[in-house]
N, C-alpha and C positions, 0 to 999 in steps of 0.2 A: 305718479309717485316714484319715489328714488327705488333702486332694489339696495341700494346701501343698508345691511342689517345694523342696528343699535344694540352694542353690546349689554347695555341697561335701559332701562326704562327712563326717556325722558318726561320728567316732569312738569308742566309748567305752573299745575294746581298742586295742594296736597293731598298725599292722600287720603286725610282724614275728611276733607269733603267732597272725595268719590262714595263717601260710606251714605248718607242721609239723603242725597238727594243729588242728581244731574242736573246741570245748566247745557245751553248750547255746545261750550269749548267743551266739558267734558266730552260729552256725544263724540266731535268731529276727534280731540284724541284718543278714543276708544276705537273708532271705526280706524281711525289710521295703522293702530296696532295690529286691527284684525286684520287688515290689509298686508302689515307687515306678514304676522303669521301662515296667511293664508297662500303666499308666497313661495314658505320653502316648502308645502306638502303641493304644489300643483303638479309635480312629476305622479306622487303617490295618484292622487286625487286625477288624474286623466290615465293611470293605468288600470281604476278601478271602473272607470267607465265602463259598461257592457248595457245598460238600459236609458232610453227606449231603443238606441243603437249603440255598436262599440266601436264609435270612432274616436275614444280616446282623445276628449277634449275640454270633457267639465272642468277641471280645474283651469287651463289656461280661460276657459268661459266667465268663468266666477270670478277668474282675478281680473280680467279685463274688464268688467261691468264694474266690480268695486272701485277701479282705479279712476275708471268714466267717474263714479257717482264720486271720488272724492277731489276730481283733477282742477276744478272749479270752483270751489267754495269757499266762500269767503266768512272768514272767522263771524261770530255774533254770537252773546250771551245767550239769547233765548234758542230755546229748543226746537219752536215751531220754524224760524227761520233756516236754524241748520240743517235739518231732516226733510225740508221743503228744498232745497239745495240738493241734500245728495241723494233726494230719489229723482230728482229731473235728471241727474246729471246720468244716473242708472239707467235712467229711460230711454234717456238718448242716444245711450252706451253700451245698449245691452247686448249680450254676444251669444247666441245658440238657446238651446231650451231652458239650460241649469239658471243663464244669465238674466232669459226674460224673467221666470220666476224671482229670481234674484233680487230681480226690479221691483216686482210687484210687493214683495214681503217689507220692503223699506218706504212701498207708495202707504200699505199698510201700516208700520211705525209711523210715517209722515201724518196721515192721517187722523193716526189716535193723539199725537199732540200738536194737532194742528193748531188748540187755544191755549197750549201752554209755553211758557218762559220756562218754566222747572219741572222735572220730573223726579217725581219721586215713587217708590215702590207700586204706588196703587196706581198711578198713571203710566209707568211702566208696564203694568201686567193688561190695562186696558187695549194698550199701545200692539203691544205683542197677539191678543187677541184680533184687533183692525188686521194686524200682519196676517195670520192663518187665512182670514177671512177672504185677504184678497188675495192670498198666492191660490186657494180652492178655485175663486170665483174667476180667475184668469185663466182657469185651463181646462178646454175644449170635454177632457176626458179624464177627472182628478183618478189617479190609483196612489194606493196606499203602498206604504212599500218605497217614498219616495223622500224628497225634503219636503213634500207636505204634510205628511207623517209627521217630521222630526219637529217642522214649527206647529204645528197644531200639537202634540203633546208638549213640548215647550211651554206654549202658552197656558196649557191646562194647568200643569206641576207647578208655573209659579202663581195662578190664580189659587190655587188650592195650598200654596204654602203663606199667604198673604193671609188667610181665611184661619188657618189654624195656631200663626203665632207672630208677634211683632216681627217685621222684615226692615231690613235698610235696601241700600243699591245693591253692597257688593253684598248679602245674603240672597237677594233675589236673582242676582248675576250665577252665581256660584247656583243654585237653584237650575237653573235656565241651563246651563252648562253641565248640570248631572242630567239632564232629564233629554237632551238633545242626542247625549252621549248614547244613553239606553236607550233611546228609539232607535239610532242610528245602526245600534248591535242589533236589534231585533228587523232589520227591514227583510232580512232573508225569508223571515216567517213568511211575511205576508208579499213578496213577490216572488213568482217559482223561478224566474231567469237568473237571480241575483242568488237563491239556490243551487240553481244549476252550474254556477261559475264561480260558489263560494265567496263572495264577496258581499260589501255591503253595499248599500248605495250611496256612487259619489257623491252625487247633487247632495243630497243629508250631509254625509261628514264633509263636504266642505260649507255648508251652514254652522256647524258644531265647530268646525277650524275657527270661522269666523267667530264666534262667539268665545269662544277658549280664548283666542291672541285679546278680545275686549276685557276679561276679567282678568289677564297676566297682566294686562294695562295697569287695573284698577286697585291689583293686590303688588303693582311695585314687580312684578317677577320679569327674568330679560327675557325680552322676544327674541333668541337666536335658539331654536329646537338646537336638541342635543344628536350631533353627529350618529349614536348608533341607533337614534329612535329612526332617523330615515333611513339608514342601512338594514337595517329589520321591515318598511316599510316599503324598500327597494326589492325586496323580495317574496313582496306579493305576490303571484302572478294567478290573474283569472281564467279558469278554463271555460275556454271560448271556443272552442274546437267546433261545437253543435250551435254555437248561436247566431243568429241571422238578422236579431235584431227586430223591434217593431215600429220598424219607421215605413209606415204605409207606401208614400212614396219619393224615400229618398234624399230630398235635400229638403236644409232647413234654410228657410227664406225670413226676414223679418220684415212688416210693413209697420211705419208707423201714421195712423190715421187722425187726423183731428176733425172735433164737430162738436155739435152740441144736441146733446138728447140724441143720441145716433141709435140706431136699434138692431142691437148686438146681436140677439138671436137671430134675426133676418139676414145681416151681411156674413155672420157665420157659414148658413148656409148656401149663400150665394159663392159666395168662392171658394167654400168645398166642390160643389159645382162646378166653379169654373178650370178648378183643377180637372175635375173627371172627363171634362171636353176637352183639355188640353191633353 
C-alpha cells in the first residue's frame, strides 16, 4: 500500500450506498482507509506496546499484516470473494502476536460472509461474531484485557444495537467504533501490567484505529489525523521500568501449517514440548 496520505476521502461509490448495505468494493475501500489510518498512529501504537512483552512493535505488526492482507486483492463485487482475498493475504502476511490475531479476526469476517455477495447490518454483526470467535479460538491462552476483549465486546454492542432498533451500515459502523473505543479504555481494569504502565492495550486500539479509518471512510471524513492529536499521542510514555514482560521464552517465531483435519490440541502440545527440550 502507498504511505502517500489522501487529503479527502476518495470516493468511488456514494456515500449514500455505504449507508444500507456493503458490496465487495465497499469492504476492500473501507479496509484500505483503515489501512491508511492505522498508519499514522503505528509510532503511538508500538510505544504502547508493553503486553505480552514490550518490544514495542504492535503497530508496525498490524500495519504490516493489513498491508499483506490488502497487497493482492483483486477488486470484486461480492463480499465473500473480497474478505476470502484479504484474510489469505493476512495469513500469509502476518507479523508477530498483534498480527497473527489480526489474521484470524478477518479469517473470522471471511468466514461469516463466506455465502454472501452483500452485507448488510445483520450479516455484518454475524460476521463480527465468526470474527471474536476465531481470534478466542487461535490463542493458546486467551486473556482478557486484550484485542480480544475489544472484538468480542464489539461484536456484542452491535448485536445488541441490531436487536433494539432499525440499523443501516454506517449506524452499525459507528456502533462497532464506540464500543471498541470503550473496551479499549477499560483494558487496564482487566490486565494489572497494562496498570502497571498506565497504558492501554495496543493490539485493541490499533483494532479500534482500524475500525475508526473504516467509518471516516464511510462518513466522507479525510484520513489525514490532525497534527496535535499525535503530538498529544507522542507523549505517552509507558512506565516500564518494572516490567519484564510475559513472553515465556522469548522470541516470537511463526509456522504456517497445512493439512486436513489436523489435530490441534495434539500438535499444540507436541511442540510446547519440543520447545522444552530445546
Amino acid at each position: 500500500m502507498s504511505n502517500e496520505l489522501t487529503t479527502s476521502t476518495e470516493h468511488n461509490l456514494s456515500l449514500a450506498s455505504t449507508h444500507d448495505s456493503w458490496d465487495g468494493n465497499h469492504f476492500l475501500q473501507a479496509f484500505r482507509a483503515g489501512e491508511q489510518w492505522l498508519l499514522q498512529h503505528v509510532p503511538h501504537l508500538n510505544q504502547l506496546n508493553v503486553f505480552p512483552v514490550p518490544d514495542g512493535d504492535t503497530g508496525t505488526n498490524m500495519h504490516l499484516t493489513l498491508t499483506a492482507a490488502l497487497y493482492s486483492v483483486v477488486p470484486a463485487a461480492s463480499c465473500a470473494l473480497v474478505l476470502d482475498q484479504v484474510y489469505r493475504g493476512a495469513l500469509m502476511g502476518a507479523r508477530g502476536n498483534s498480527g497473527v490475531i489480526l489474521s484470524q479476526i478477518l479469517h473470522g469476517l471471511a468466514k461469516g460472509l463466506s455465502n454472501h455477495d452483500v452485507c448488510g447490518p445483520e450479516e455484518f454483526a454475524q460476521a463480527l461474531e465468526k470474527a471474536a470467535e476465531s481470534a478466542y479460538s487461535s490463542t493458546s491462552n486467551p486473556r482478557e484485557g486484550t484485542i480480544l476483549t475489544v472484538i468480542r465486546e464489539t461484536s456484542e454492542a452491535v448485536k445488541q444495537a441490531i436487536r433494539e432498533k432499525r440499523a443501516d451500515m454506517l449506524t452499525v459502523l459507528q456502533t462497532a467504533v464506540q464500543a471498541a473505543r470503550d473496551a479499549v479504555e477499560r483494558t487496564p481494569e482487566l490486565l494489572q501490567v497494562l496498570r502497571e504502565a498506565n497504558v492501554v492495550d495496543a493490539g485493541g486500539k490499533g483494532l479500534y484505529i482500524i475500525l475508526e479509518g473504516m467509518l471516516r471512510w464511510a462518513r466522507g471524513d479525510s484520513l489525514v489525523e490532525d497534527a496535535a492529536v499525535l503530538d498529544a499521542q507522542a507523549s505517552i510514555i509507558p512506565n516500564i521500568e518494572e516490567l519484564h514482560g510475559e513472553d515465556e521464552y522469548g522470541f516470537c517465531t511463526n509456522l504456517l501449517l497445512k493439512g486436513i483435519n489436523m489435530p490441534r490440541a495434539a500438535m499444540h502440545q507436541h511442540f510446547n514440548e519440543l520447545v522444552l527440550r530445546w
